[in-house]
C-alpha positions as CSV (number, residue, x, y, z in Angstrom):
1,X,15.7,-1.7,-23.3
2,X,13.4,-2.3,-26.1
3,X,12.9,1.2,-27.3
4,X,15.4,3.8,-28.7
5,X,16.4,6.3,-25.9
6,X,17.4,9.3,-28.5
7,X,13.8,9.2,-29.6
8,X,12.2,10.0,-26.1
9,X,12.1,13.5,-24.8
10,X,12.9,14.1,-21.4
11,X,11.2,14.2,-18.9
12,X,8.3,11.5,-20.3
13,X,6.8,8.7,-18.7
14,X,7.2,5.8,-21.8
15,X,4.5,3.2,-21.9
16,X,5.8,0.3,-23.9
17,X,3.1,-1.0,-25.8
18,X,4.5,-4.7,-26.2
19,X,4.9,-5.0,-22.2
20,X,1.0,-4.5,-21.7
21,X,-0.4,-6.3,-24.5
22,X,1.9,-8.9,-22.5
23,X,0.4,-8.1,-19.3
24,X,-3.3,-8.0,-20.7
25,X,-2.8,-11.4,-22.5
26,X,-1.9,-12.8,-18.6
27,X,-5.1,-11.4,-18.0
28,X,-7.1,-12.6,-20.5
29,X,-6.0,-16.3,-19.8
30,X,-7.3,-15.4,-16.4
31,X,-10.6,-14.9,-16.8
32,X,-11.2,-17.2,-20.1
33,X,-9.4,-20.2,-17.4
34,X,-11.1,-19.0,-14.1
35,X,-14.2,-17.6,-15.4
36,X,-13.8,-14.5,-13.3
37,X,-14.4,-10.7,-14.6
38,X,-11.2,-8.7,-14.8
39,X,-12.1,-4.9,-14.4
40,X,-9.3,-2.0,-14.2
41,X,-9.1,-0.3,-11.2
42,X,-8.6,3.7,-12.9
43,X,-6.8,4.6,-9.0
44,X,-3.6,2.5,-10.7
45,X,-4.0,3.5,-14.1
46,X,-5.9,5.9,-16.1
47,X,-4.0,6.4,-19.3
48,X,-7.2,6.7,-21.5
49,X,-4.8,6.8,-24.9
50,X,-4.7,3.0,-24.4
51,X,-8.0,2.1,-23.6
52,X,-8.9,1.4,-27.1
53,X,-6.3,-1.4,-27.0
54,X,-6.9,-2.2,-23.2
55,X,-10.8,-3.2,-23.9
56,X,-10.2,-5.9,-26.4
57,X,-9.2,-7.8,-23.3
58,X,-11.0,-6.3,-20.0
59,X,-14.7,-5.5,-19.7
60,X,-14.6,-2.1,-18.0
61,X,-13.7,-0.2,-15.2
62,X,-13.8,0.3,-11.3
63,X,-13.7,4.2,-10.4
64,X,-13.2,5.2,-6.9
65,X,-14.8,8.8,-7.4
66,X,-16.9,10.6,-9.7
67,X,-14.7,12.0,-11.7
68,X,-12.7,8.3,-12.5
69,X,-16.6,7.2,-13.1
70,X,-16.8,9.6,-16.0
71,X,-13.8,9.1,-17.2
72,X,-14.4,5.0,-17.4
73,X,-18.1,6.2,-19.4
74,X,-16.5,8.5,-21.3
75,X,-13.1,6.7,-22.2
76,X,-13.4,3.2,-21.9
77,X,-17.3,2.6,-22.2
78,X,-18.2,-1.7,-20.9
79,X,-19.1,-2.4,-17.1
80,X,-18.6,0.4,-15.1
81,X,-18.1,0.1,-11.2
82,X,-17.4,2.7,-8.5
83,X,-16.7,2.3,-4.4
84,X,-16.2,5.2,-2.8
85,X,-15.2,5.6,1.1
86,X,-18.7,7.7,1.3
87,X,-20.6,9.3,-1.1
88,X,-21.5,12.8,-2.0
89,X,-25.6,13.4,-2.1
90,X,-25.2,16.3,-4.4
91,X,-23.0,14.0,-6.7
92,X,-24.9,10.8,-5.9
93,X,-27.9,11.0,-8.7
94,X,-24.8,11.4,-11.6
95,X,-22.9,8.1,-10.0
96,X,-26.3,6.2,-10.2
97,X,-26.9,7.5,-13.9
98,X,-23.0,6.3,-14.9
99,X,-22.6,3.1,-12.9
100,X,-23.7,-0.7,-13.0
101,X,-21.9,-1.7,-9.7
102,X,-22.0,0.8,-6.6
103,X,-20.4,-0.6,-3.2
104,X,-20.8,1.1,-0.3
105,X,-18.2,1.1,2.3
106,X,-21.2,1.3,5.3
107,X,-24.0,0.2,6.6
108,X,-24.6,3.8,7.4
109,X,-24.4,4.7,3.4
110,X,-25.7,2.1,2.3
111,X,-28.7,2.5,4.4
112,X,-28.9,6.4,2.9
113,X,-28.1,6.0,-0.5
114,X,-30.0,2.1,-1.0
115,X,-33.6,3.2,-2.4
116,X,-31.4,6.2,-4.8
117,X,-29.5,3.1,-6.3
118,X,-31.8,0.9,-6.4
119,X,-34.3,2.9,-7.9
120,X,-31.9,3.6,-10.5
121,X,-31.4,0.1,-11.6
122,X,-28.1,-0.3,-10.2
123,X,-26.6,-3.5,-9.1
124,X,-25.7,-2.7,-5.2
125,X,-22.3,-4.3,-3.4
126,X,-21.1,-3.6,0.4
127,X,-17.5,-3.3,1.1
128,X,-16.5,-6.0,4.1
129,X,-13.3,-5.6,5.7
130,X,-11.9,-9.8,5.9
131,X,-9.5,-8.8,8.8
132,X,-6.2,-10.4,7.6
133,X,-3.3,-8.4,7.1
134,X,-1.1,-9.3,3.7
135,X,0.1,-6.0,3.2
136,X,3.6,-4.6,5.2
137,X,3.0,-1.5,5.1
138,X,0.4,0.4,6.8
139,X,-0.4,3.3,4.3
140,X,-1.4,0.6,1.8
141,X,-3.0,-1.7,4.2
142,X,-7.0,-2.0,3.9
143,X,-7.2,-4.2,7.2
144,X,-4.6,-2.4,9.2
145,X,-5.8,-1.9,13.1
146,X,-8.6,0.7,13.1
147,X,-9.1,0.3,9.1
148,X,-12.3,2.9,8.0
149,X,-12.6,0.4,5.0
150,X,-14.7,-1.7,4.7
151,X,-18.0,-3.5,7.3
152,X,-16.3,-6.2,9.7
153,X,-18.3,-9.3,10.3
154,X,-19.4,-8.2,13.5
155,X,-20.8,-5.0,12.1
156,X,-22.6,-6.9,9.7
157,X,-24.6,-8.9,11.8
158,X,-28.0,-7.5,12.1
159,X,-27.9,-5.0,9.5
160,X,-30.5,-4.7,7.1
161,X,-29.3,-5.8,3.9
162,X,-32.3,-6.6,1.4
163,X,-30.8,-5.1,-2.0
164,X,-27.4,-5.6,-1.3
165,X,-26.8,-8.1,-4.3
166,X,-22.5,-8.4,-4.0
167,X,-19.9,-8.4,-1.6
168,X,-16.6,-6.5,-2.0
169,X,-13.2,-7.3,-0.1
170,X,-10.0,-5.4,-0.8
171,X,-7.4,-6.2,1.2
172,X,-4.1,-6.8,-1.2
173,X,-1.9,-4.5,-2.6
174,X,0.8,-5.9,-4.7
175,X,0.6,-9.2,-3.4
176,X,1.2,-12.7,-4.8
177,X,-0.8,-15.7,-5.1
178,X,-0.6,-17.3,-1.5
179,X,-2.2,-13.8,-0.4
180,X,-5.2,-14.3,-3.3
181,X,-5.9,-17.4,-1.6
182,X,-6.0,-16.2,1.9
183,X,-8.0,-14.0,1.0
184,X,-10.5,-15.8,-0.4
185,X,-10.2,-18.4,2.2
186,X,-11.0,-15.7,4.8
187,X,-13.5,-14.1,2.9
188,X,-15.4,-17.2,2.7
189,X,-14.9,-18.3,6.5
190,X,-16.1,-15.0,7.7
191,X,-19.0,-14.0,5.4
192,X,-20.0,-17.8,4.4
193,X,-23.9,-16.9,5.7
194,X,-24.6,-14.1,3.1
195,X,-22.9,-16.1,0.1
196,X,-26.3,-17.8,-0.7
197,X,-28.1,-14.7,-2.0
198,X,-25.1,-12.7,-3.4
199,X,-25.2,-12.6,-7.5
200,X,-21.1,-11.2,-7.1
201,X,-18.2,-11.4,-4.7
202,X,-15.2,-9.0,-5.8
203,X,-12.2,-10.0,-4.4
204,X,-10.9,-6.1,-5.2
205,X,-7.1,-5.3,-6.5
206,X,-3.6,-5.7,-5.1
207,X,-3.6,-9.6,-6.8
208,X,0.0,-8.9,-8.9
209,X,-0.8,-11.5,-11.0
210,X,1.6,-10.0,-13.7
211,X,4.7,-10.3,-11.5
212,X,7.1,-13.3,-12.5
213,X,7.1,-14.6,-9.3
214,X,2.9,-15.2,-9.0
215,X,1.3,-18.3,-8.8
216,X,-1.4,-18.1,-11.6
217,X,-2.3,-21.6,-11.7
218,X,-3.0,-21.6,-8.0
219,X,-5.2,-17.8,-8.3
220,X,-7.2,-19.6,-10.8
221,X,-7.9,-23.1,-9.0
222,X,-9.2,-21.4,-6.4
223,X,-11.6,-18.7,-8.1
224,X,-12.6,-21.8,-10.1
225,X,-13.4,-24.1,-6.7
226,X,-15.2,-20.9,-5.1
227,X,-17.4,-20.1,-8.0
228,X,-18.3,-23.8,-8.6
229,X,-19.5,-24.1,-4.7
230,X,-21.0,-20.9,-4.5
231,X,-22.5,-20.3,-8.3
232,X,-21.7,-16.6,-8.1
233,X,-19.8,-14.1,-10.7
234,X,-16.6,-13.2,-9.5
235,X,-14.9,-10.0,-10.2
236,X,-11.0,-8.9,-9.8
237,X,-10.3,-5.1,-10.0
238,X,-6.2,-5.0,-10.7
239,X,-4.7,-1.4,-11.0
240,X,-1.3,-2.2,-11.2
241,X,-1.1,-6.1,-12.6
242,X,-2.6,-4.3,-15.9
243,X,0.1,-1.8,-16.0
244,X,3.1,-3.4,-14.1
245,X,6.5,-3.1,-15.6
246,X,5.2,-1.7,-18.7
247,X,7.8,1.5,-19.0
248,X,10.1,3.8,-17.6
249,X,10.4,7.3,-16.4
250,X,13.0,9.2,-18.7
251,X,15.2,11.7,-16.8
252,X,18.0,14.1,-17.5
253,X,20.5,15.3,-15.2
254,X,20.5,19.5,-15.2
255,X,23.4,20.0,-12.8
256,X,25.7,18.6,-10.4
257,X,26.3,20.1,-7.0
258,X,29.0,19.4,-4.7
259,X,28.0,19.5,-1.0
260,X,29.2,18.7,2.1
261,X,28.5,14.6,1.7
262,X,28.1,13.2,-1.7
263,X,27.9,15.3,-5.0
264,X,24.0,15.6,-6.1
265,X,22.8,14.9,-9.1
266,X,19.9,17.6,-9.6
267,X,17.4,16.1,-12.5
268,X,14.8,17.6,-14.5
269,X,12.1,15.7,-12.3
270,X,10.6,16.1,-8.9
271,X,10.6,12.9,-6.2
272,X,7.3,14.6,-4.4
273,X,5.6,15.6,-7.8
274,X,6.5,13.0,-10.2
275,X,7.0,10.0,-8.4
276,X,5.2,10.4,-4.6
277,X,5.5,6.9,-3.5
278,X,9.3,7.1,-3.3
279,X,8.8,9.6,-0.2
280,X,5.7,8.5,1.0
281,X,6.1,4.5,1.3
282,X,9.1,4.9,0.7
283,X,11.1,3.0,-1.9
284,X,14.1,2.8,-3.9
285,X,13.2,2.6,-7.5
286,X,15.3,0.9,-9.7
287,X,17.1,3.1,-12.4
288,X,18.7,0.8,-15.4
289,X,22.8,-0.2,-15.5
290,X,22.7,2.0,-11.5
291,X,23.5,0.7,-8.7
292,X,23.6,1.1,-4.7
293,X,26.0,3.6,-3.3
294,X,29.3,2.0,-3.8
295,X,28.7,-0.9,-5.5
296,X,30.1,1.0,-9.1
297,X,33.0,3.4,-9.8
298,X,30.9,6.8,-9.2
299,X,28.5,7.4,-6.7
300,X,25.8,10.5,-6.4
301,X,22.4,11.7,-4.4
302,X,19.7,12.1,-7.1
303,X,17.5,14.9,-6.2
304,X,14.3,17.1,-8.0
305,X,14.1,20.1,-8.8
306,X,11.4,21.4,-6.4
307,X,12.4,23.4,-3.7
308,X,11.6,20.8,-1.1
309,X,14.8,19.9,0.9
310,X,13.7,16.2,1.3
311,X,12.9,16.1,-2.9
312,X,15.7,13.3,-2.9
313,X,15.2,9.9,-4.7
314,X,18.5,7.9,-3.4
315,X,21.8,7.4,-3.6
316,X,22.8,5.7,-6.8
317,X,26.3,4.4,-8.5
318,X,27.3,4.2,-11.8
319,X,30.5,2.9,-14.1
320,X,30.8,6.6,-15.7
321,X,30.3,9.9,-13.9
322,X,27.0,11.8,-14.9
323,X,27.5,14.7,-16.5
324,X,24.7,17.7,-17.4
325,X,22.4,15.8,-19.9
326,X,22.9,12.1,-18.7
327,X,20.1,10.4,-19.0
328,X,18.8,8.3,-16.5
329,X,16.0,5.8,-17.0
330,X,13.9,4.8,-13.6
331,X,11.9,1.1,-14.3
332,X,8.3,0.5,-13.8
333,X,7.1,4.1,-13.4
334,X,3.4,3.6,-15.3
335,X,1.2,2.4,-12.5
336,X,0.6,4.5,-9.5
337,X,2.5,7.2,-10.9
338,X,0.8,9.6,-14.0
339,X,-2.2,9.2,-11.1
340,X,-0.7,10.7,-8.4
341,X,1.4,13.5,-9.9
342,X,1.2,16.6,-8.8
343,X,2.5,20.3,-10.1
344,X,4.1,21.1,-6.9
345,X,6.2,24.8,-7.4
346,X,5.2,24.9,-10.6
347,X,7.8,22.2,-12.1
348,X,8.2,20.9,-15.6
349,X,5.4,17.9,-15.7
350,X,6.8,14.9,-17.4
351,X,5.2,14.2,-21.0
352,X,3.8,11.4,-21.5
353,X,4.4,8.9,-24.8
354,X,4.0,5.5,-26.0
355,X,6.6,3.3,-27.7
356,X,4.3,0.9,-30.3
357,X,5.0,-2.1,-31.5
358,X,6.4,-0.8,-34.6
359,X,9.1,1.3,-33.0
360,X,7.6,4.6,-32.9
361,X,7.5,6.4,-30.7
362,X,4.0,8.7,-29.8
363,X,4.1,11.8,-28.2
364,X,0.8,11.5,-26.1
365,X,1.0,14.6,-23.9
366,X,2.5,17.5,-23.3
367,X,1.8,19.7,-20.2
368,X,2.0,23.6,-20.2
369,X,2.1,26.4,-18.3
370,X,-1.6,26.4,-18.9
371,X,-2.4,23.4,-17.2
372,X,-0.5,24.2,-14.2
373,X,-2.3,28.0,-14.1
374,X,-5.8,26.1,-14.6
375,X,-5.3,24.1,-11.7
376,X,-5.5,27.2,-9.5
377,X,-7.3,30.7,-9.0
């Protein structure tokens, strides 16, 4: 690990600066070789203390809601997008006074909201659903069977659509090159009729273009051969490629308990409030120098602290026993993470730091009883 472990406080989410000035570089070779827009999707990553550092190499933001919209205007300042599943009308007149791009996920909203928008001066997309499936797993699918995201080609036919300026398909979500490209392969064999008039196509998020195993070359050949025949901008909206593998959760272990199966190792962090996705995907994160049950000399159940009976991240081996106060260090916890945390019963939120480039270490957050009281009534 490239940052010293006696320096972090535990719990803490550590965002290794060198990682995304590593991962932001990638993207910046992206756009200046593709000619595409790079935007940051806030869903994956909102950590505003970076921005300043994050907007030397991506125009702005996409926001899925109001409140991401402010933050993007507030934090990050550039291009500022929004899609939303639908719209508010009491909150609709503030989106149009913050935004550049909307895209509206139906002909039905965009058929309420248009003369708003476009009255406003705002550059107006519709969300279109390219029915291919490159995602395994239905809760992060856009094009699962029944999807409510996003205007399928046959809906489309016969709407009215004067105003609509862009096109928006999301249908990745950490997925490698090939999936890019069949995307926009399917994109443009299903909506080739409304390409003429578009000024944008956004080709949304889930392109892991970060990962060591995607194709960049081939991402960029073909966002290079579609803008050339089609003369349009092209926008990518990434979430997690910006923030991907860019620092670790920092655990302790607060007791061991012996039970009926294997001894559990309780830590001072929460599966269901810290890190949501293990439970709700699920997955097996990765902790550093573990392995699977058995395949070291000691072997434990890691649990949370909440009183939930399923608050249980895995089974995990090690080559020493844990002891109260080991720490444990879980990989790649930065993206889809801080966002979805939650103060479930009231349990100690993870701070949140950042290890610079200089070795320092930056406390950047720390939560209090007075955030978790604030949250209620």
């Amino acid at each position: 690990m490239s940052f010293d472990l006696n320096q972090i406080p535990s719990p803490c989410y550590l965002l290794e600066e060198e990682r995304l000035i590593g991962n932001l570089e990638l993207l910046k070779r992206v756009q200046e070789e593709s000619g595409c827009k790079i935007i940051l999707a806030l869903k994956g990553f909102s950590m505003w203390s970076t921005f300043d550092l994050v907007r030397k190499y991506l125009p702005g933001c996409t926001a899925s809601s109001l409140y991401e919209l402010k933050l993007s205007d507030e934090k990050f300042g550039g291009e500022s997008h929004i899609y939303s599943a639908a719209y508010r009308e009491d909150e609709f007149d503030e989106v149009c006074s913050l935004a550049g791009h909307i895209v509206f996920n139906s002909v039905n909203q965009w058929q309420r909201f248009s003369k708003q928008a476009i009255k406003a001066g705002v550059s107006c997309g519709l969300r279109v659903n390219p029915g291919i499936s490159e995602v395994d797993t239905d809760l992060y699918n856009p094009c699962f069977t029944g999807s409510r995201l996003g205007v399928r080609p046959e809906h489309l036919k016969g709407a009215k659509l004067s105003g609509i300026e862009g096109l928006h398909a999301h249908a990745l979500c950490e997925n490698l090159a090939d999936s890019s490209v069949a995307l926009i392969d399917a994109f443009e064999e299903k909506f080739a009729d409304y390409i003429p008039w578009l000024k944008w196509v956004n080709f949304g998020g889930g392109h892991l273009m970060t990962h060591a195993g995607y194709d960049v070359d081939k991402l960029i050949a073909r966002i290079k051969a579609f803008r050339e025949r089609w003369k349009v901008k092209v926008y990518l909206e990434p979430g997690g490629a910006v923030a991907w593998r860019t620092g670790p959760l920092i655990t302790s272990v607060l007791d061991i308990v012996p039970t009926d199966g294997l001894d559990v190792a309780i830590l001072d962090i929460s599966a269901t409030a810290h890190m949501p996705d293990v439970l709700e995907m699920p997955y097996r994160p990765t902790i550093t120098d573990a392995g699977k049950a058995g395949d070291k000399g000691h072997t434990y159940r890691l649990g949370g602290t909440s009183c939930l009976a399923g608050d249980v991240i895995g089974d995990y081996s090690f080559d020493r026993p844990l002891e109260i106060g080991s720490r444990l260090v879980f990989e790649d916890m930065i993206h889809y993470t801080m966002v979805k945390t939650t103060m479930f019963n009231g349990v100690r939120h993870p701070d949140i730091g950042i290890w610079h480039t200089d070795n320092s270490f930056e406390l950047v957050r720390r939560f209090t009883y007075e955030d978790f009281r604030d949250r209620l009534s």
